[in-house]
N, C-alpha and C positions, 0 to 999 in steps of 0.2 A: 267149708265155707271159704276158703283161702287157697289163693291158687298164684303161684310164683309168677312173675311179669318180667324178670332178669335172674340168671344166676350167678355168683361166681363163688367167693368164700363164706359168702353173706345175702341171702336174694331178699329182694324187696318184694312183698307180696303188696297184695288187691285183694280185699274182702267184698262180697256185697249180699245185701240179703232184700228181700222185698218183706218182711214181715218181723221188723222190728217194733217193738212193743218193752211191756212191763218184766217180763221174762227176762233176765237177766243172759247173754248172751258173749261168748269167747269169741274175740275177734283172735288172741292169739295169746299161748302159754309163755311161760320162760320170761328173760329181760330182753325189751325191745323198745326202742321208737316208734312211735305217731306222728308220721309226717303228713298225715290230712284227714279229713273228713270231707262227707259229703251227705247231708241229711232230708230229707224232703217228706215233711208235714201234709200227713194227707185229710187233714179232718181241716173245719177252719173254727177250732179254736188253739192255743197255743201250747207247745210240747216242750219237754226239756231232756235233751240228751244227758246221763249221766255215765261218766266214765271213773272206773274202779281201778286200780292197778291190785290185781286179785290171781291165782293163777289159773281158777276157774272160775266156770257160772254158777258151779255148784258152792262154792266158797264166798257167793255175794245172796246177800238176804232186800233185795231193792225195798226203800221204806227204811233200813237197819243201819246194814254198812254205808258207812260214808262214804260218797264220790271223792275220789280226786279232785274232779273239774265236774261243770254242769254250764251247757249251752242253751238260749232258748231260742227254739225257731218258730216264728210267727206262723198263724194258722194259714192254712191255704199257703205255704211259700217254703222253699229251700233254702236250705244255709250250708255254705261249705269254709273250711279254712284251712289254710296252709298252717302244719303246725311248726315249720320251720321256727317261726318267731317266739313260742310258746316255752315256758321254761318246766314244763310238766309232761313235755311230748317225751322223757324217758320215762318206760314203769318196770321197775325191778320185779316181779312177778308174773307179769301178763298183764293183759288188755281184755276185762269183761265192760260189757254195753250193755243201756235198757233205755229208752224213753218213756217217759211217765207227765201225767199233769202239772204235775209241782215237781221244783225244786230236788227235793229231794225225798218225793216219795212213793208209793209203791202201785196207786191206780192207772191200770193202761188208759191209753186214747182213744177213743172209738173207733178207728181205722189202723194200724198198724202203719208204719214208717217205714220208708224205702231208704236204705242208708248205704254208703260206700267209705270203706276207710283204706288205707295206705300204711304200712307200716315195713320195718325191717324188724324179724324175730332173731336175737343175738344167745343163741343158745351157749351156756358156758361150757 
């Protein structure tokens, strides 16, 4: 799912997927930065991106474990954000994903979510 966009001692990858959903999903393992999203709601009722700091997908239970963070993007519309300003854009673990109806829990949307993240993975 991740694919480098600069290299040097440190590369900053670009994820994207078109079938983001309930299924909890590894945007990237290890400790790294979240320097953006980008999420687009494709049903038109309202969805909530929930972000884990987990070091897999396999290690988030959506519905169970608690998100880090939780965005909600209106139905029919995109949301993106710079996570520069963000005090939770580090996760000592990895970066798993899922959008879901609520908050924080575990039924997908009826259409699946096209989403894009940004991050640097800082492997120790």
């Amino acid at each position: 799912m991740s694919s480098p966009t600069s290299s040097s001692s440190c590369a900053t990858f670009h994820s994207y997927t078109n079938s983001l959903s309930a299924s909890a999903l590894e945007v990237f393992s290890g400790r790294g930065n979240l320097y953006g999203f980008l999420v687009e709601n494709n049903t038109a009722s309202d969805i909530f991106l929930q972000v884990f700091d987990a070091a897999s997908a396999a290690s988030v239970t959506v519905g169970t474990t608690a998100p880090v963070f939780t965005v909600r993007i209106p139905g029919s519309s995109a949301f993106g954000k710079d996570a520069d300003d963000m005090s939770y854009k580090f996760l000592g673990n990895g970066c798993v994903v899922a959008v879901t109806t609520t908050r924080t829990g575990n039924t997908a949307p009826a259409t699946a979510a096209t989403a894009q993240f940004w991050f640097v993975n800082r492997q120790p």
